[in-house]
Every structure is written in structure tokens, then in C-alpha cells.
N, C-alpha and C positions, 0 to 999 in steps of 0.2 A: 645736519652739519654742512657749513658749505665749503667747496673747494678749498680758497684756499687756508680754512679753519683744519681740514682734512693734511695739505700738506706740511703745514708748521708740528701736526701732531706725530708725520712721520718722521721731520729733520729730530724730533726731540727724542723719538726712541733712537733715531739709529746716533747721537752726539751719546745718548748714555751705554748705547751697548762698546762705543768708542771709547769710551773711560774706562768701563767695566774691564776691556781686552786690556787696555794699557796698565792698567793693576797688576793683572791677575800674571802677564808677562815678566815685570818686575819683580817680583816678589819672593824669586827663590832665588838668583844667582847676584854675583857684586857688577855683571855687566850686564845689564839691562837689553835686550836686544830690540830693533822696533824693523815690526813688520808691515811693508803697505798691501792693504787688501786694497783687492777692487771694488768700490765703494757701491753699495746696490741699491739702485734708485727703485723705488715704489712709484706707482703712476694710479690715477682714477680715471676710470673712462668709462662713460654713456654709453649702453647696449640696448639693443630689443627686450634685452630679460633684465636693466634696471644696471646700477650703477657697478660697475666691477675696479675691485683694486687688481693690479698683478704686478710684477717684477719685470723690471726692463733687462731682459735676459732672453738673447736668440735662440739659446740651445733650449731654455728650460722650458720658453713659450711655444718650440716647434715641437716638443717632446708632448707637450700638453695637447697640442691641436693634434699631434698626431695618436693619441691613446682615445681622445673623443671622438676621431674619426674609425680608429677600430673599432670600437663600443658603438657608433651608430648615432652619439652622440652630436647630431648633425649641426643643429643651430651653435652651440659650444666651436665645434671644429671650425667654423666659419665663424667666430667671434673672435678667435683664438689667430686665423691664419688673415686675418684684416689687422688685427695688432701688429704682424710680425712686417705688414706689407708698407704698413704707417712709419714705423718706429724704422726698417730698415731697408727705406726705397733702393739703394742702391746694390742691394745683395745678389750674387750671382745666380742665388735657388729663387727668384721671384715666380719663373716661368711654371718651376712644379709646386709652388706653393696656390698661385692662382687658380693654377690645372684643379687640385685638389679641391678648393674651395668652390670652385665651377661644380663637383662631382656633389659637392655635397648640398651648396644651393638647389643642384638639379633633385635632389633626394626629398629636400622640402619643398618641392612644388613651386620654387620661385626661378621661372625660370628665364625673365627680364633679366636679373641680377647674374645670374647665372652666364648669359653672355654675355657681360663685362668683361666678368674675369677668365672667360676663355680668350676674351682677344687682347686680354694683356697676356694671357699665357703665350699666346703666338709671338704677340709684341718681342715677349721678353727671349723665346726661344728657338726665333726665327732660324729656317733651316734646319733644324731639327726633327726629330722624329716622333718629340711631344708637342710639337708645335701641328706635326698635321694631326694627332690624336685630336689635339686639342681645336683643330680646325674643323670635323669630323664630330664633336660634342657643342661648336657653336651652333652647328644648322641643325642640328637636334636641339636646340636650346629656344631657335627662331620657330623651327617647325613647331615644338609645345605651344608657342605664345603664339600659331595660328598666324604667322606668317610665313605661308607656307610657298609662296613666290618667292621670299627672301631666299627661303631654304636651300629651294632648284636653284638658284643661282649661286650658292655656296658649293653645292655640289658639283656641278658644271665649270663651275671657276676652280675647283680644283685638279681639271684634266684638261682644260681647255687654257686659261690664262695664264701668262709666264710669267709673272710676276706673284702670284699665287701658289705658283709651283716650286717657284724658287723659295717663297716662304717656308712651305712644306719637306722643304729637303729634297725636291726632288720629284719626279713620273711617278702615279702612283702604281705598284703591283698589282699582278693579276687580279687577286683578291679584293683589294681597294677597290678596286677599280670596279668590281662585280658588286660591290656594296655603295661607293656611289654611285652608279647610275641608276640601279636599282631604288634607292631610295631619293635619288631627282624624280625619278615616275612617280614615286608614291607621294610628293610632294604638292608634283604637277595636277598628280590625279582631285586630292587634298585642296587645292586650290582651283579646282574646275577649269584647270586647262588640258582636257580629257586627251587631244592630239600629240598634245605635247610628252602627257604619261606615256602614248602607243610606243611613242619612238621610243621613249629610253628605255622599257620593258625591251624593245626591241634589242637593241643596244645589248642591254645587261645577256638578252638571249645568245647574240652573234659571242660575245666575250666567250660566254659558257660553252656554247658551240668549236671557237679556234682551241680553247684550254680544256676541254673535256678529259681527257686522259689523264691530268694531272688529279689527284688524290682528292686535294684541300679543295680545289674548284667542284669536281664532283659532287663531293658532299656538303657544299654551301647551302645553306638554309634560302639565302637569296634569289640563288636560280628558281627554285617550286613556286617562288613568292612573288615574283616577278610573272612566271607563265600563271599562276591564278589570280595576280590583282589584272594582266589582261585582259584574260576571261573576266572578270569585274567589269570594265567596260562597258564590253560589247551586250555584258547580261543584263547590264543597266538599260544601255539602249533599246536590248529586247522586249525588257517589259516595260516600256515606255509608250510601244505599239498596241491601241488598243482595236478592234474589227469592229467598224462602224460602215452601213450603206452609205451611198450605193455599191451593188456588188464591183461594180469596177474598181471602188477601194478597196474593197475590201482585196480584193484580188492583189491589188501593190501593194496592201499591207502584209498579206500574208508571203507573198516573195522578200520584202527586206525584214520582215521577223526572220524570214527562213536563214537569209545568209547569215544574219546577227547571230543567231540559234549557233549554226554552222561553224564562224568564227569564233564564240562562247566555248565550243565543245572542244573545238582543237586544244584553244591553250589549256584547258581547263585539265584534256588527256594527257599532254604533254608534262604536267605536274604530277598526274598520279602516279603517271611512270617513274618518278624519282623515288616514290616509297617513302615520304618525309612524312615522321608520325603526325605534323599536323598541317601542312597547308595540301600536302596529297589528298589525305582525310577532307581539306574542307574542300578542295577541288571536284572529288568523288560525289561528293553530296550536291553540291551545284550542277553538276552534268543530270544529275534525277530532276532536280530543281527544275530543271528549264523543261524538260519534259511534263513535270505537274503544272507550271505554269501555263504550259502552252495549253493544254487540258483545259484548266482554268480558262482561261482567254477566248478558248474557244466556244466555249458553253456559254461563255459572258458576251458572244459577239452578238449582234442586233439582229430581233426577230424579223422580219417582214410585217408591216403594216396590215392589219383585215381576217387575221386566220383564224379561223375557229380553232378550239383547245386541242381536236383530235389531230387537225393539222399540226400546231402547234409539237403536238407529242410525236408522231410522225416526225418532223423536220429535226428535232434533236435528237432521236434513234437514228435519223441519217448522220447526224454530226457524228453520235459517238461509233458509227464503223470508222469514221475515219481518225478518231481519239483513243478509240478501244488497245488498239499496237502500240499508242503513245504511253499508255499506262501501264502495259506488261513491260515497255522496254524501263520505265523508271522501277519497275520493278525489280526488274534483274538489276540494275545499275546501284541501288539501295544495297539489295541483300551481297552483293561486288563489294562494298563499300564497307560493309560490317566485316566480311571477310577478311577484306585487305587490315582492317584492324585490329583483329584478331592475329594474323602473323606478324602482325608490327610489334603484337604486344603492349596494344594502348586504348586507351576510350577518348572519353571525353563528348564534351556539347556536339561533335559534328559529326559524330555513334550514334550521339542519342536525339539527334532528329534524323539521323539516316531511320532508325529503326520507327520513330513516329511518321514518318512520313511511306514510309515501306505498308504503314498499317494502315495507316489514309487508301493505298493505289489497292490493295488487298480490296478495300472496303468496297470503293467505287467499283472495281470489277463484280463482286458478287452482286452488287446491288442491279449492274447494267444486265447481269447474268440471269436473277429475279423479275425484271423488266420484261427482258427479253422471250421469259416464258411464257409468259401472264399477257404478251400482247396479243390481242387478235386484231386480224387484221380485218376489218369490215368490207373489202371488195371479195373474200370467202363464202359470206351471207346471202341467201336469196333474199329479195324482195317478198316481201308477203302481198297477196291478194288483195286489193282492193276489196272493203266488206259489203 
């Protein structure tokens, strides 16, 4: 059927349901009374899910979008709240109609589309307080789509540009404030401008630091997440250092592993100490991490050129005394970590490589401890007689 076969089919129900009323009004008294309704227009409109009729009605089409938005009903709600945007540009709810449909683009995965309608939510609701929610859901909308440059400067522009601020309503609050910056680093980080994440991780740190006593900052999920994507950094950096001759490198390499290591473990403690059931948990397990790492790295670093096997076996018995501590200390740090989530009252993925890796450090110790019985050392041996 085409259009406009579709609308001549509508004008002719609603002329006959017109007569039908005018009858039926007539028909008992000697004064006819005549009543104006408001006439209700039917419309057809092109969707992703195929041709839809509805009612050209504000209340009934916002009612609709908003029962498919309860329901989860996502692509509906967003077919539903693009009708209302089309049919009634000038409406004063544009700003939380867009917001919505930003929420729920963002729920199917499209999240191009999705920043549209948050920056007409701004548009429409500038200086307001959905307008910075809504400013706050577009760089999450950039950041999905992997423009994560865009993002940091979303976030940034909202504590730094006055014109930006004044969109938003206003300076953002403590807490804003600890949630953008925080999520500029991880943007920054996200987009491989590693310096750039330090500072604002830095940043979100000092925030937490002047506001600590307040309740809501204390207990920000932000702050643990900022001192462990940090520690993220520098742990990247650290095993990025591999032990290659000559020993004079090897020697610089192991002094900047060391600080990195050193750097790593601060923020990485300063998280655990918050007790947050999970970036504490994953900070815990990374402080073992870099200790089994270094283990690893170490054993991985380059033989010397020429040595017999027994040399060979000799030279990495010298490694692991100076490994051997490395391995007890990830060991306590593991069994720390299982504990700590045990009074948090939690598990999860960063439990249960604490506890595989706890059985990894277990292993290598008996094994170097087996080793270590078994070796003899051949300058013990006398010489035998020449026959």
C-alpha cells in the first residue's frame, strides 16, 4: 500500500466515525447538541523496524516512549521519542526528551547517535543541571566511539572553559569534579597520552586529598580507580624493560625497572588502603604482579655468551638468591589480598588469580628449594689420580 493510498484510507475512517458521532448525538433529545472534538490525526512513518502508524498526540506518544523505556524496550523508546522531537520542535521538554533517548541509544550500542542527542540535550537545556548530566553522558558517548582525545577535552572543558561552565550551570561540585578528572586520565590514558593521564590521576588524587573528610568523597569509587589506573602506567612501563647485555645495561635497566616497580607499588598501596571491593582487590593483585613479573624478567634476562651448562646452572642459582625474597614477598602480598577479600565480603576474577598465582610463587619456591638440595657443588670433589 503506498502512502498516500494509506492516508486517504485514514481520512475515510475517521469522516465515517464523524457521522456515526453526529447520529448517535441526535437522536434522543428535540435539541441536537454538536460537540467539537479535537480531530486526531494518524501519521506513517519509516523506522529501523519497518513502517509504523501512530497518533499525532504529545501526551500519548511520550507516555508510549516512556512505558518502552521502563520495559527496556530500547529501540521502541528511541523511535517513540524522535517522533515527539520531529512532530513537536518547539516543546519546552526537548532537553529531557533527547537526554533520554541519548540513554537509551547508549544501551543499544550506538553510540554515534547517541551524541547527537545529548548535545541537543545541552542545546536545549543549557544552564541546567541536565544539561551537565547530559554533558557528562556525551564524552562517554565519544569515549565508546574511541575517541578518546575528544573525550579529555569534554571533561577538561568542563572545569576549565567558561563558556562550557556556564552551559552546565555552573563550577562543577566536589564530586564532579573527582569524576571528571578522573575520567580525563582514563581517557588520556585510552588514547596513549600516558603524561597526560599522570597528571589528571594526579589531579583527581590532590581533589580527594583537600576533601577527604567529607563522607561522599571518601567513599568515591573514583579515587581507588584513579590511584590503580596510576599504578597502570608505570606497571606498563615496567614490563616494557626487558635485561639484555651488556652488563652495563643491564645495570640502567634494572635501576629504571626499579623506580617504575617503586612508583607502580605506591599508587597501587594507596588504593588498597581504601578497601574498595574491587579496584583495591585489583590493586592488591598487581603489587604481587610486579614482584612475579620481575621474577620472570629476571630469569628471562640474557645468558652470557660461551658457558658450559654447569656454569649455566650455577649462574641462575646466583639469580634466584637474589629472586628467591622476590617470591616470598608476592607470596605474602597474594595470601594479603585473599584475606583483604574475605573481610570485604567479595570474590571475583582478581581472588581468583590472586589465589592462582599465590600457587604459581608456592611452586617456584619448592622447586628452587628441591634444586637447591640436589646441587652439588663440584669444587667439594677431589681430583682423581691420574691412571
Amino acid at each position: 500500500m503506498g502512502r498516500g493510498q494509506s492516508r486517504i484510507r485514514w481520512c475515510a475512517a475517521l469522516l465515517a466515525a464523524a457521522v456515526f458521532s453526529s447520529a448517535f448525538i441526535g437522536c434522543g433529545g428535540t435539541q441536537p447538541k454538536s460537540i467539537a472534538l479535537k480531530p486526531i490525526v494518524f501519521k506513517v512513518r519509516t523506522t529501523p523496524s519497518g513502517r509504523k502508524v501512530y497518533v499525532r498526540d504529545f501526551n500519548l506518544l511520550l507516555s508510549e516512549a516512556t512505558e518502552a523505556y521502563k520495559n527496556k524496550r530500547w529501540a521502541e523508546a528511541v523511535e517513540r521519542y524522535d517522533i515527539i522531537a520531529e512532530e513537536y520542535p518547539d516543546h519546552e521538554g526537548l532537553g529531557a526528551l533527547n537526554y533520554n533517548s541519548g540513554l537509551a541509544l547508549l544501551r543499544l550500542g550506538r553510540a554515534k547517535e547517541a551524541a547527537v542527542r545529548f548535545r541537543d540535550a545541552i542545546r536545549h537545556g543549557a544552564g541546567s543541571r541536565d544539561a551537565r548530566d547530559a554533558t557528562f553522558l556525551l564524552a562517554e558517548a565519544l569515549s565508546r566511539q574511541k575517541r578518546h582525545k575528544h573525550a579529555a577535552a569534554v571533561y577538561r572543558a568542563m572545569r576549565l572553559d567558561p563558556e562550557v561552565v556556564r552551559l552546565i550551570g555552573g563550577e562543577l561540585g566536589v564530586l564532579d569534579r573527582l569524576e571528571a578528572t578522573a575520567r580525563q586520565g582514563l581517557n588520556h590514558k585510552l588514547g596513549g597520552e600516558v603524561q597526560r593521564a599522570d597528571r589528571a590521576f594526579r589531579r583527581t588524587q590532590r581533589i580527594y586529598d583537600q576533601h577527604r573528610d567529607l563522607r561522599p568523597v571518601a567513599e568515591s569509587h573514583w579515587v581507588p580507580r584513579a590511584y590503580y589506573e596510576r599504578g597502570e602506567i608505570y606497571r606498563e612501563l615496567f614490563e616494557t624493560i626487558r635485561f639484555k647485555l651488556p652488563v652495563s645495561r643491564m645495570q640502567r635497566d634494572l635501576e629504571d625497572k626499579a623506580n617504575l616497580f617503586l612508583k607502580a607499588q605506591a599508587s597501587y598501596f594507596r588504593a588498597v588502603r581504601l578497601h574498595h571491593k574491587k579496584w583495591s582487590l585489583a590493586a592488591g593483585f598487581r603489587i604481587g604482579a610486579l614482584y612475579s613479573r620481575l621474577i620472570d624478567d629476571i630469569y628471562a634476562a640474557e645468558v652470557p655468551k660461551g658457558l658450559d651448562q654447569l656454569t649455566t646452572d650455577t649462574y641462575r642459582d646466583e639469580l634466584f638468591k637474589h629472586t628467591g625474597h622476590l617470591a616470598k614477598r608476592a607470596v605474602r602480598i597474594y595470601e594479603k589480598n585473599i584475606a583483604l577479600a574475605k573481610r570485604l565480603g567479595t570474590g571475583g576474577a582478581w581472588v581468583d588469580r590472586s589465589r592462582k598465582q599465590l600457587e604459581r610463587m608456592r611452586a617456584l619456591l619448592r622447586k628452587a628449594k628441591r634444586r637447591k638440595g640436589s646441587h652439588v657443588d663440584p669444587t667439594k670433589h677431589k681430583m682423581k689420580a691420574n691412571p
